[in-house]
VOGUVEX-311713 format. One line per field, with one value per atom (N, C-alpha, C): residue number from 1; z, y, x. Coordinates in Angstrom, 2 decimals. Example, Ala and Ser with C-alpha at 12.3 -4.5 7.8 and 13.67 -1.06 7.14 Angstrom:
2
nr <- c(1:1:1:2:2:2)
c3 <- c(7.80:7.80:7.80:7.08:7.14:7.87)
c2 <- c(-5.69:-4.50:-3.30:-2.25:-1.06:0.03)
c1 <- c(13.19:12.30:13.20:12.85:13.67:12.90)
//
This chain:
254
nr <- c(1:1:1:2:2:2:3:3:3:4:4:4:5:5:5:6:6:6:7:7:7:8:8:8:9:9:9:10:10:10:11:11:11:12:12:12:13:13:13:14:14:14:15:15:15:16:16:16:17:17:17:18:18:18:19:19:19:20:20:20:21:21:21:22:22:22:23:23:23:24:24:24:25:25:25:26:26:26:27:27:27:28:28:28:29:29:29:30:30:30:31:31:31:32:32:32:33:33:33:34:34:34:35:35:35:36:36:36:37:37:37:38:38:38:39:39:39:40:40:40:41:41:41:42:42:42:43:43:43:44:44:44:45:45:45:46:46:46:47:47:47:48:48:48:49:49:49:50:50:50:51:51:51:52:52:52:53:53:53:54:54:54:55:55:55:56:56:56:57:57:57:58:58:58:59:59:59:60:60:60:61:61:61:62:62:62:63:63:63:64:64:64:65:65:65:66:66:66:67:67:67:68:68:68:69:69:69:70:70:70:71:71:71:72:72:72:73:73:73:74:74:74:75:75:75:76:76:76:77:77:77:78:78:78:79:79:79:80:80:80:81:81:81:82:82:82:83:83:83:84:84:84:85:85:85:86:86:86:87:87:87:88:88:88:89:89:89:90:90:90:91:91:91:92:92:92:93:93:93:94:94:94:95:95:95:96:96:96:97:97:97:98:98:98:99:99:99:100:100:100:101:101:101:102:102:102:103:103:103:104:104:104:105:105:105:106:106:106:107:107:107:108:108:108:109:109:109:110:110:110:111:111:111:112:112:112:113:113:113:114:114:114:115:115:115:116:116:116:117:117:117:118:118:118:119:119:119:120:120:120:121:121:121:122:122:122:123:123:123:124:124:124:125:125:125:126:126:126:127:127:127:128:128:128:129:129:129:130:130:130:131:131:131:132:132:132:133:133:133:134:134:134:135:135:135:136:136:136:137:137:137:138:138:138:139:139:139:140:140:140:141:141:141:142:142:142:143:143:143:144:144:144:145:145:145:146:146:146:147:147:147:148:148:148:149:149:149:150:150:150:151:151:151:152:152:152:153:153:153:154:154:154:155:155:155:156:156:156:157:157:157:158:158:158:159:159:159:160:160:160:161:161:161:162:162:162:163:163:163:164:164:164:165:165:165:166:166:166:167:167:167:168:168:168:169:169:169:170:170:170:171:171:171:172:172:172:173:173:173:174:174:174:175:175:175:176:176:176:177:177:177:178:178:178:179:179:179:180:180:180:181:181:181:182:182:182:183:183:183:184:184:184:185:185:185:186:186:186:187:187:187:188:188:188:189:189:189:190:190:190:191:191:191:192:192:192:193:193:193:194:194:194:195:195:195:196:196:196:197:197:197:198:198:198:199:199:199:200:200:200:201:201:201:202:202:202:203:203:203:204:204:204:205:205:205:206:206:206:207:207:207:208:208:208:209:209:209:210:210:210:211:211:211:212:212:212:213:213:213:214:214:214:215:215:215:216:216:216:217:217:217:218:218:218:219:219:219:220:220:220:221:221:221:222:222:222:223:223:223:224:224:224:225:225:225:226:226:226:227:227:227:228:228:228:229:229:229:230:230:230:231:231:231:232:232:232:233:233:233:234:234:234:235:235:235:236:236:236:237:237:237:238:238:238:239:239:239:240:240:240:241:241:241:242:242:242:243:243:243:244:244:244:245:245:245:246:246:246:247:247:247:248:248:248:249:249:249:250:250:250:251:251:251:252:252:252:253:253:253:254:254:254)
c3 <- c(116.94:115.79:114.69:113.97:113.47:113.53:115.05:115.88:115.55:115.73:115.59:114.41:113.77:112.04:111.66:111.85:111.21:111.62:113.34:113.74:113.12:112.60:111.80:110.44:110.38:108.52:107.70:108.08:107.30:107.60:106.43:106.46:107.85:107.99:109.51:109.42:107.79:107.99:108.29:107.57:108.47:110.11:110.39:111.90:112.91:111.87:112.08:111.89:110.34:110.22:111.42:111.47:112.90:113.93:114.68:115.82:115.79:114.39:114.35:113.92:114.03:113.57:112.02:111.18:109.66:109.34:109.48:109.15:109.95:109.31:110.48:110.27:111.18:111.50:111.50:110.61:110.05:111.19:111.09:112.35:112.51:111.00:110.91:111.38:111.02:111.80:113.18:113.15:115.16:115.87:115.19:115.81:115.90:114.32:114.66:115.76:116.08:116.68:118.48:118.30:119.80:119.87:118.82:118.82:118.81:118.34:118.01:119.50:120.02:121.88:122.68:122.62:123.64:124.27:123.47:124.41:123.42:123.34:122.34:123.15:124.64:125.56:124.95:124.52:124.52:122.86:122.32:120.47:120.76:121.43:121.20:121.87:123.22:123.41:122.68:121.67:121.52:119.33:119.14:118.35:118.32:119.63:120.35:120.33:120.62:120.58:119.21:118.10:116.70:116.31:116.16:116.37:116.33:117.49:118.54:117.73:117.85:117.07:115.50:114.65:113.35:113.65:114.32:114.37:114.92:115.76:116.29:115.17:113.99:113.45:112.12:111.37:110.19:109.09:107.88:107.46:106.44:106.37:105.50:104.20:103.30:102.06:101.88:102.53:102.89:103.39:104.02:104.40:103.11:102.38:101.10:100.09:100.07:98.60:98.26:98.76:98.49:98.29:98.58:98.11:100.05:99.85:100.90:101.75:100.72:101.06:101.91:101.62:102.10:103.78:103.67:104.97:106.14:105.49:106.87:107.68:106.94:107.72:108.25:108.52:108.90:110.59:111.35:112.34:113.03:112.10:112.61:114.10:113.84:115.30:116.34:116.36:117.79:117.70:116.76:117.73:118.23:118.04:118.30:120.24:120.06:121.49:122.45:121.68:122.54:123.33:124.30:125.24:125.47:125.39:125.41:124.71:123.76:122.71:123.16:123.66:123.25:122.14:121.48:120.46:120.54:120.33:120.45:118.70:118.57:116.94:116.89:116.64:116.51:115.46:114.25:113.20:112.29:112.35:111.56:112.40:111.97:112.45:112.50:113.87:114.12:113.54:112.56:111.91:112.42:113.71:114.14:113.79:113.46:113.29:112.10:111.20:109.79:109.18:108.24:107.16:105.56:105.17:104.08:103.12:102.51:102.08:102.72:103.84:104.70:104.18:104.94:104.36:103.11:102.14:101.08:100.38:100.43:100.06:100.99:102.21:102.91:102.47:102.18:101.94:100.74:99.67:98.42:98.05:99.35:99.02:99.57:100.30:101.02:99.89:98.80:98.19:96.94:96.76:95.98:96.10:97.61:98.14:98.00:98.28:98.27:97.27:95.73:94.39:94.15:94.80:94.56:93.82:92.58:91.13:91.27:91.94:91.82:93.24:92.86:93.96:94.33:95.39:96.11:97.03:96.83:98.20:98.50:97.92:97.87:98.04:98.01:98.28:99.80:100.39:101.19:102.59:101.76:103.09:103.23:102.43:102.87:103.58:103.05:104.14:105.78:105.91:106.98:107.64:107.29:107.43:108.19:107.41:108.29:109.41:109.07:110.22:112.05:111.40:112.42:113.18:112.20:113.30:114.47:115.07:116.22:117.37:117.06:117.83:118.79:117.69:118.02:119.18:119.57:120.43:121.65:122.46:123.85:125.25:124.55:125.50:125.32:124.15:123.94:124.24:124.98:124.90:124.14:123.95:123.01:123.45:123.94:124.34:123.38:122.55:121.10:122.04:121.73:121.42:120.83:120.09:119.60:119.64:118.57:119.20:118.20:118.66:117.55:116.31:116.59:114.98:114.12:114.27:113.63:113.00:113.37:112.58:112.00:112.28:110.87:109.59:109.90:108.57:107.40:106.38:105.50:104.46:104.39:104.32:102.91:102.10:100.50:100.53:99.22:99.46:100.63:100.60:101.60:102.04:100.56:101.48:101.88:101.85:102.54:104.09:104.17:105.11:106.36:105.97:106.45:106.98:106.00:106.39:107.63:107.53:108.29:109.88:110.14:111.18:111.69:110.63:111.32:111.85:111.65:111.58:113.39:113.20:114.81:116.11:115.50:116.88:116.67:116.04:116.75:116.97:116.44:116.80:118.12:118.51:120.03:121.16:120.40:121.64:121.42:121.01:121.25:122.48:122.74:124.34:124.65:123.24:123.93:124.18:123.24:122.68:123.66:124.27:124.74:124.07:123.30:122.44:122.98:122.98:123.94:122.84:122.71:121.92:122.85:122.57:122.95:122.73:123.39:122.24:122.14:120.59:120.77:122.24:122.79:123.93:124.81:125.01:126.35:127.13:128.05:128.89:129.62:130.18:130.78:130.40:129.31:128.62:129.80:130.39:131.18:130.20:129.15:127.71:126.67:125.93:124.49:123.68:122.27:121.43:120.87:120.91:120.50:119.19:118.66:117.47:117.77:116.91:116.79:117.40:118.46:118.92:119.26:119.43:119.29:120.83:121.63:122.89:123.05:122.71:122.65:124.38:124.88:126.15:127.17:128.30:128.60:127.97:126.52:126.84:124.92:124.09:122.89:122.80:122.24:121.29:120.42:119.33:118.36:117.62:117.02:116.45:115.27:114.49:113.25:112.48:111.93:111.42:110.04:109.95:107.89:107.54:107.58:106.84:107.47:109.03:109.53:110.48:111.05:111.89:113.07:114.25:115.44:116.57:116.88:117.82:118.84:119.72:121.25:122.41:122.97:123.79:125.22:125.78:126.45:127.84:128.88:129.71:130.66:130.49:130.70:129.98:128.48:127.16:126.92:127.31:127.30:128.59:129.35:130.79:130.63:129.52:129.36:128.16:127.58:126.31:127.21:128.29:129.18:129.92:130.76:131.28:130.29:129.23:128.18:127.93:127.73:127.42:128.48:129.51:130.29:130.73:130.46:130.59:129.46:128.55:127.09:127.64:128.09:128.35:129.07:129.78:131.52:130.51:129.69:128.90:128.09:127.70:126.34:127.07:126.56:126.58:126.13:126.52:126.18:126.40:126.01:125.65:124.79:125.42:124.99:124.49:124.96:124.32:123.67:123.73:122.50:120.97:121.07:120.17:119.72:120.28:120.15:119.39:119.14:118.99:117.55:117.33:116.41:114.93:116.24:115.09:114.32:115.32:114.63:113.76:113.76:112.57:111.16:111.35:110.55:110.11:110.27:110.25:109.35:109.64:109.08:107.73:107.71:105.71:104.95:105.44:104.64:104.35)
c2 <- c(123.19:122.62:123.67:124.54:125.35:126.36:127.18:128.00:127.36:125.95:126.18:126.05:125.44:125.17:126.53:127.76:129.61:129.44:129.00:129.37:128.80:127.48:127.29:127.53:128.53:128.49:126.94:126.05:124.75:124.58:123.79:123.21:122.60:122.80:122.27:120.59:120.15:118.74:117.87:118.78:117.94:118.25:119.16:119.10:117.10:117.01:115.96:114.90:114.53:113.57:113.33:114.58:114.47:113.98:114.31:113.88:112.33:112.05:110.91:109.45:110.18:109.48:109.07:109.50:109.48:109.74:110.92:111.51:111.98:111.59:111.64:113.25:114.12:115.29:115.52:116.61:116.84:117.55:117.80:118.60:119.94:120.65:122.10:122.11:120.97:120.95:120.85:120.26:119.98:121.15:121.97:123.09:124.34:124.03:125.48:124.91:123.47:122.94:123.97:123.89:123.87:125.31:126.13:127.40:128.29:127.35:128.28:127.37:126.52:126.07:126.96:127.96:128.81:127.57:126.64:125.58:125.48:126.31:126.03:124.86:125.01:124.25:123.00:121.95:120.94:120.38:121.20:121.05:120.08:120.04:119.15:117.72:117.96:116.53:116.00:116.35:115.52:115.43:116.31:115.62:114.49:114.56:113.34:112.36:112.52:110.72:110.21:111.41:110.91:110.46:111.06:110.07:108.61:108.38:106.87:106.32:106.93:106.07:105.53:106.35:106.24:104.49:105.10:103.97:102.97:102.96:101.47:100.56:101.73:101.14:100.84:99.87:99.95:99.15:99.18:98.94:97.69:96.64:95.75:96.26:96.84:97.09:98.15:98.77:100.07:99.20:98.32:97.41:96.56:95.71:95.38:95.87:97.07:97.73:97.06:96.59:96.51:95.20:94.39:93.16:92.35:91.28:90.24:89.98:89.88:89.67:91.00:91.73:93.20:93.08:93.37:93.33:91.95:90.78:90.18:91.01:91.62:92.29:93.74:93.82:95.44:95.24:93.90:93.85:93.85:93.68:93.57:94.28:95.12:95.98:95.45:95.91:95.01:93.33:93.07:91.36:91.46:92.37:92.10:92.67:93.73:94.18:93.21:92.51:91.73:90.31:89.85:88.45:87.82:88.01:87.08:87.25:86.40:86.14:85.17:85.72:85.01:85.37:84.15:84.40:82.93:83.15:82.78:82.42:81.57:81.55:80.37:80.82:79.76:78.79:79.50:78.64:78.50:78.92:78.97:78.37:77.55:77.47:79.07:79.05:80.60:80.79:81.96:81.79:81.87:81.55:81.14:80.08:79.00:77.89:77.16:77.89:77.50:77.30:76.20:75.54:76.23:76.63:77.54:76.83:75.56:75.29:75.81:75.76:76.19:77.41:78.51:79.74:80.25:79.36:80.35:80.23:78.83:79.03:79.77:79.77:80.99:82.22:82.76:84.03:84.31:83.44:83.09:83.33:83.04:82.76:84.43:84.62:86.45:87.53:87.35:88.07:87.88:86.40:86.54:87.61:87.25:87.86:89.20:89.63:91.51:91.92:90.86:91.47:92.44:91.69:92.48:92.17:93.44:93.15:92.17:91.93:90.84:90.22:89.16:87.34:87.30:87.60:86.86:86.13:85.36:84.54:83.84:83.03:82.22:83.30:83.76:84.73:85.03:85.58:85.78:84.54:83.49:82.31:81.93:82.17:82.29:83.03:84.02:85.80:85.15:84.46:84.18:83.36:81.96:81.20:81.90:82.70:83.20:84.35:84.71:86.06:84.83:83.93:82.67:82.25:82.53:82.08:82.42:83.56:83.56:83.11:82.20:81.59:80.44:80.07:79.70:80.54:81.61:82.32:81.86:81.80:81.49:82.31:83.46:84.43:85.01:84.06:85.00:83.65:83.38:82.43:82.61:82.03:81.78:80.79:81.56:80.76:80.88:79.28:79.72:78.20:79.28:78.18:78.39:76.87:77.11:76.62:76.23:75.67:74.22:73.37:71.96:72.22:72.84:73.18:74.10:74.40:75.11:73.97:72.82:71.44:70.88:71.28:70.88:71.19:72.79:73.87:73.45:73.12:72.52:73.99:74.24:75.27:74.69:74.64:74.29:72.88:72.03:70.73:69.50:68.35:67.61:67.20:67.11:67.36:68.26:69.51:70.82:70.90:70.40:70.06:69.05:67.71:67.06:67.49:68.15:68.78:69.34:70.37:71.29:70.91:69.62:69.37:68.38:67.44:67.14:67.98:69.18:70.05:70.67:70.65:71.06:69.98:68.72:67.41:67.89:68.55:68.97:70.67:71.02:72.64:72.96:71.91:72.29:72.06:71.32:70.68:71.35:72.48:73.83:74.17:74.41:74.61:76.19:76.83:78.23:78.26:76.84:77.20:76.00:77.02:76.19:76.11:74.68:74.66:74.12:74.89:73.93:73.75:73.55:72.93:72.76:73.39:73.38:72.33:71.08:70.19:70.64:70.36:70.27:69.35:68.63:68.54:68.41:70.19:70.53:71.27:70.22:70.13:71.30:72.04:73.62:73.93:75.16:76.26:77.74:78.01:79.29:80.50:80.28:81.69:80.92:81.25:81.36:81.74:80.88:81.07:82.59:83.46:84.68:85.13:85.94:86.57:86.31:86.07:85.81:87.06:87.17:87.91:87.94:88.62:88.56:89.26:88.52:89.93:89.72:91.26:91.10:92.11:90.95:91.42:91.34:92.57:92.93:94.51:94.67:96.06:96.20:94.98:95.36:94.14:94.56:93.19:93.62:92.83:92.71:92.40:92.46:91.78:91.62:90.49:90.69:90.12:91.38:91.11:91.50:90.91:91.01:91.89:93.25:94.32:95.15:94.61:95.14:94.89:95.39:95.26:96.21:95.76:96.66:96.41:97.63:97.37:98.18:97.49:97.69:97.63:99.63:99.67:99.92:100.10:100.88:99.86:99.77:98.78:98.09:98.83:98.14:97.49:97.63:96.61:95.49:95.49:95.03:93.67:94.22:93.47:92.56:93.26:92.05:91.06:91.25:90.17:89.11:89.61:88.40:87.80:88.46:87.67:86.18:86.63:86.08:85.32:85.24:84.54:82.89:84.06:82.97:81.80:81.81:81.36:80.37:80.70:79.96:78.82:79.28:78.38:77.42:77.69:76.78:75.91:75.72:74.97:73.62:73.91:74.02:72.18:71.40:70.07:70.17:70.11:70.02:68.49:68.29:67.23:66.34:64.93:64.21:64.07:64.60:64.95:66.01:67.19:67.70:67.23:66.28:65.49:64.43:63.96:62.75:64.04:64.73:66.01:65.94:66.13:66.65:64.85:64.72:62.75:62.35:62.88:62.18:63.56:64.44:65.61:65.11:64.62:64.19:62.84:61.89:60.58:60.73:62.07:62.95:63.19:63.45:63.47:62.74:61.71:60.48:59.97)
c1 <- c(76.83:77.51:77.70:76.56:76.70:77.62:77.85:78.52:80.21:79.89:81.83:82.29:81.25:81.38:81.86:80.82:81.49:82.53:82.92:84.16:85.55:85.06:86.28:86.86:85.33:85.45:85.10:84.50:84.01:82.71:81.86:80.75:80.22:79.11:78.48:78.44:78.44:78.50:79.28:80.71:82.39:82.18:82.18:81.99:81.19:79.88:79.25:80.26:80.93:81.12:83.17:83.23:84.51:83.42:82.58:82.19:81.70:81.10:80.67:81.94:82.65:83.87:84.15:83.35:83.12:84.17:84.90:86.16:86.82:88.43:89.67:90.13:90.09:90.41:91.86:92.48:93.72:94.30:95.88:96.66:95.61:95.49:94.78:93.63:92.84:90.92:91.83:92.18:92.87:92.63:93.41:94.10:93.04:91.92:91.30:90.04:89.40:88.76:89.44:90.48:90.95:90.96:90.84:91.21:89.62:88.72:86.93:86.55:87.15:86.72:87.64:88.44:89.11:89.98:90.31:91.04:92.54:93.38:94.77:95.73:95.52:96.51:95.95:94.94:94.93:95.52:95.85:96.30:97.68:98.25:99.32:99.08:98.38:97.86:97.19:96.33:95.24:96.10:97.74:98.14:98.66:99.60:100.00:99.20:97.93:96.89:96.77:96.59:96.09:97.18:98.63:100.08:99.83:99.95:99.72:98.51:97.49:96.28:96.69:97.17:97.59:98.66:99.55:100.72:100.30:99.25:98.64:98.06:97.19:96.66:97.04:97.72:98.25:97.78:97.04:96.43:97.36:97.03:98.04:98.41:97.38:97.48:98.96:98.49:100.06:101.45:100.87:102.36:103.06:102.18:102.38:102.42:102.71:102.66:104.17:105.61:107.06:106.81:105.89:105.85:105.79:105.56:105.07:106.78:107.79:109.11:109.36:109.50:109.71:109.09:107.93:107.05:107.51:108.69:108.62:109.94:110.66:112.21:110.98:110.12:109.73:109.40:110.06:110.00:111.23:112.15:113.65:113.61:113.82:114.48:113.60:112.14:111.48:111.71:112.33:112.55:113.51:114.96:115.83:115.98:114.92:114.93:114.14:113.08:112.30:113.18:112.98:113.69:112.45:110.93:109.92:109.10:108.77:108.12:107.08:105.56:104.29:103.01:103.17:102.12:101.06:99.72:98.51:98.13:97.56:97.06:95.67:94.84:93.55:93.69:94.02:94.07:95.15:96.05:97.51:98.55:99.30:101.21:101.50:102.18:103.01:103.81:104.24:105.22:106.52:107.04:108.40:108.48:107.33:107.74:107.49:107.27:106.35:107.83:107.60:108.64:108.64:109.18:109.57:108.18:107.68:106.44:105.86:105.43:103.73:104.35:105.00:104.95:104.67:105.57:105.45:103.91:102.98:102.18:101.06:101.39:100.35:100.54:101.93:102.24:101.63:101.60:101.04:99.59:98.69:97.33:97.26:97.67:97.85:98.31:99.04:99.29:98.26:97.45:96.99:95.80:94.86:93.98:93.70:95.20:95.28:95.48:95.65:95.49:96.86:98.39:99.57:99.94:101.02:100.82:101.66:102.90:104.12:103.76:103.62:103.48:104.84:105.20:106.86:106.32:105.44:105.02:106.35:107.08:108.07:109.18:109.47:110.55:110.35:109.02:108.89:108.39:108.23:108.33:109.80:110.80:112.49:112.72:112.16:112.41:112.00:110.90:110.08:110.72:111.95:112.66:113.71:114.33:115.21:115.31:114.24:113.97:113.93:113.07:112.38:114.13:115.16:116.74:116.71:115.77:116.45:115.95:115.17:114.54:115.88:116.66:117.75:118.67:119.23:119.18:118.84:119.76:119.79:119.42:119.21:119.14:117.20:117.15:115.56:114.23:113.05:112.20:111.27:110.68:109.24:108.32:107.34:105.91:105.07:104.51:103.95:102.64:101.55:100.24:99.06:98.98:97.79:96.46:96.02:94.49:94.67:93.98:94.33:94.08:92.84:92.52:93.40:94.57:95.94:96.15:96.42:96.97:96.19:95.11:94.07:93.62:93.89:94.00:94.59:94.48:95.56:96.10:97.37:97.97:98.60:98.82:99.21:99.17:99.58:99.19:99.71:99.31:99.58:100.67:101.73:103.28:104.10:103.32:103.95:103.05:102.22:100.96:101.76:102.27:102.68:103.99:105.13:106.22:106.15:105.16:105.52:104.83:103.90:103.63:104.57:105.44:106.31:107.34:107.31:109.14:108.00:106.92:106.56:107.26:107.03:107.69:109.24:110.14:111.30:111.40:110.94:110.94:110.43:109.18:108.77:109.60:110.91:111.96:113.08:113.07:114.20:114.21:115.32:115.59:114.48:114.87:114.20:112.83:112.26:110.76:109.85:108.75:107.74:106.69:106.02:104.89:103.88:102.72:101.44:100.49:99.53:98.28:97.26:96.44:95.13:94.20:93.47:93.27:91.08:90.80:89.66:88.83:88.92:88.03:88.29:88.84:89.31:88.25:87.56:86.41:85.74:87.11:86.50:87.56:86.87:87.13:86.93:88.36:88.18:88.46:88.98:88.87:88.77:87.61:87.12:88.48:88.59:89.15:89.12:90.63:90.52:91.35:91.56:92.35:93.67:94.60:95.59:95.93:97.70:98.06:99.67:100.35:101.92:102.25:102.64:103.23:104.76:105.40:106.62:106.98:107.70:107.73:106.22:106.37:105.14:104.67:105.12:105.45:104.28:104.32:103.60:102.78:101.63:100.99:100.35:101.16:100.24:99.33:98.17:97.06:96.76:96.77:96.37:95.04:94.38:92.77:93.34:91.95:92.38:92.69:92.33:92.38:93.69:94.09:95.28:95.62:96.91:97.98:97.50:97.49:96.93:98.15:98.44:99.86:99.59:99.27:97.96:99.76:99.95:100.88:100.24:98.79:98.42:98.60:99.23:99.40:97.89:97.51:95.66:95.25:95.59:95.27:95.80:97.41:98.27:98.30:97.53:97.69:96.52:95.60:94.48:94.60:95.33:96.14:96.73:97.64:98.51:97.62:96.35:95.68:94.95:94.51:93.82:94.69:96.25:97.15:97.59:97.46:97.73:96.45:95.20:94.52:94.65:94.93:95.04:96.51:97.16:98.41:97.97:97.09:96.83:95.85:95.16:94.36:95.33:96.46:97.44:97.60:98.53:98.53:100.45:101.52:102.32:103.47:104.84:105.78:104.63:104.79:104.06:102.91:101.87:100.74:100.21:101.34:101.14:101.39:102.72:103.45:102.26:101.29:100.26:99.33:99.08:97.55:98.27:100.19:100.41:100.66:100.61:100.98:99.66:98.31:97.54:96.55:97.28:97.31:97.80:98.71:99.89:98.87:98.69:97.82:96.16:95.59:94.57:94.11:95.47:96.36:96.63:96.28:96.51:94.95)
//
């Protein structure tokens, strides 16, 4: 450790806190790392991974700095390439299908959270409204499920609550859109309830944790989201009795 520390000209303790993962190593540490190991051939592969790693990992706060409105058009182009749309959600309405109330006050409680100087929550559950058109689209499907407890969550007050679980009994009967529901006592559980997740195609998924946006391309990673997915589907309760899970959601609220 010492030895490569002279060799790079830096403290022996950055050396530690790169190995220990403490600190993220710049193109230049990259390069003289590869250069005090007699190894220069590996400097572009291993820029190439920190690339990919950076862009997988995107931190919300950096996404919201333009405001909550801004950040729902920053998907444009991958929906427009995507033709299958599955997304998973434990505890939220997906937002393909959320009603300009549910949104704007979710977007609302999200902007309050992250302490952004200007609130467009409402600006941005319109934004969310219409991006959600193309669900309409004939050429594109959408497999959206969730867990019952999504319709239990109460998302701004009770008539934006109620709205938006009624606007689910016709949105699930879009030709493009298949809606399942998971119901609480569903007897054998073959996958545990997991993190909300987006797979566009077989080719991205996305994840979203509080602090950020994780956009998982690696097809081994990728192949275990669909497995996980599809297990979650084969659970799901759909037509009619999803419509019964969502009526007496609706019935709850009163």
């Amino acid at each position: 450790m010492t030895e490569l520390a002279h060799r790079c000209a830096w403290h022996h303790s950055k050396t530690s806190r790169i190995e220990n993962a403490r600190t993220s190593p710049s193109t230049k540490d990259i390069r003289l790392w590869c250069q005090a190991c007699d190894a220069p051939e590996e400097v572009e592969g291993l820029l190439s991974k920190v690339l990919a790693a950076e862009s997988m990992y995107t931190e919300w706060r950096h996404q919201v700095r333009s405001g909550m409105a801004h950040l729902q058009g920053s998907s444009t182009s991958l929906f427009q390439r995507t033709k299958l749309f599955r997304v998973y959600s434990s505890i939220l309405v997906p937002g393909f299908l959320q009603t300009q109330g549910y949104a704007s006050a979710l977007l609302s409680a999200i902007a309050d959270f992250r302490e952004i100087p200007v609130n467009d929550g409402s600006a941005a559950g319109a934004a969310r409204i219409e991006r959600s058109r193309i669900m309409h689209e004939a050429s594109r499907r959408f497999v959206l499920l969730v867990e019952e407890s999504a319709l239990r969550h109460q998302i701004g007050d009770s008539e934006a609550m109620a709205a938006q679980l009624g606007h689910l009994l016709t949105a699930g009967a879009l030709p493009t859109v298949s809606l399942g529901v998971i119901p609480h006592a569903t007897q054998q559980r073959d996958q545990w309830p997991v993190e909300t997740f987006h797979m566009y195609d077989d080719k991205i998924v996305s994840v979203e944790l509080l602090s950020a946006r994780v956009r998982i391309t690696q097809p081994a990673e990728v192949e275990l989201y669909l497995r996980a997915f599809e297990r979650l589907r084969s659970m799901a309760v759909y037509g009619a009795e999803a419509r019964a899970l969502v009526v007496r959601a609706i019935a709850a609220l009163r």
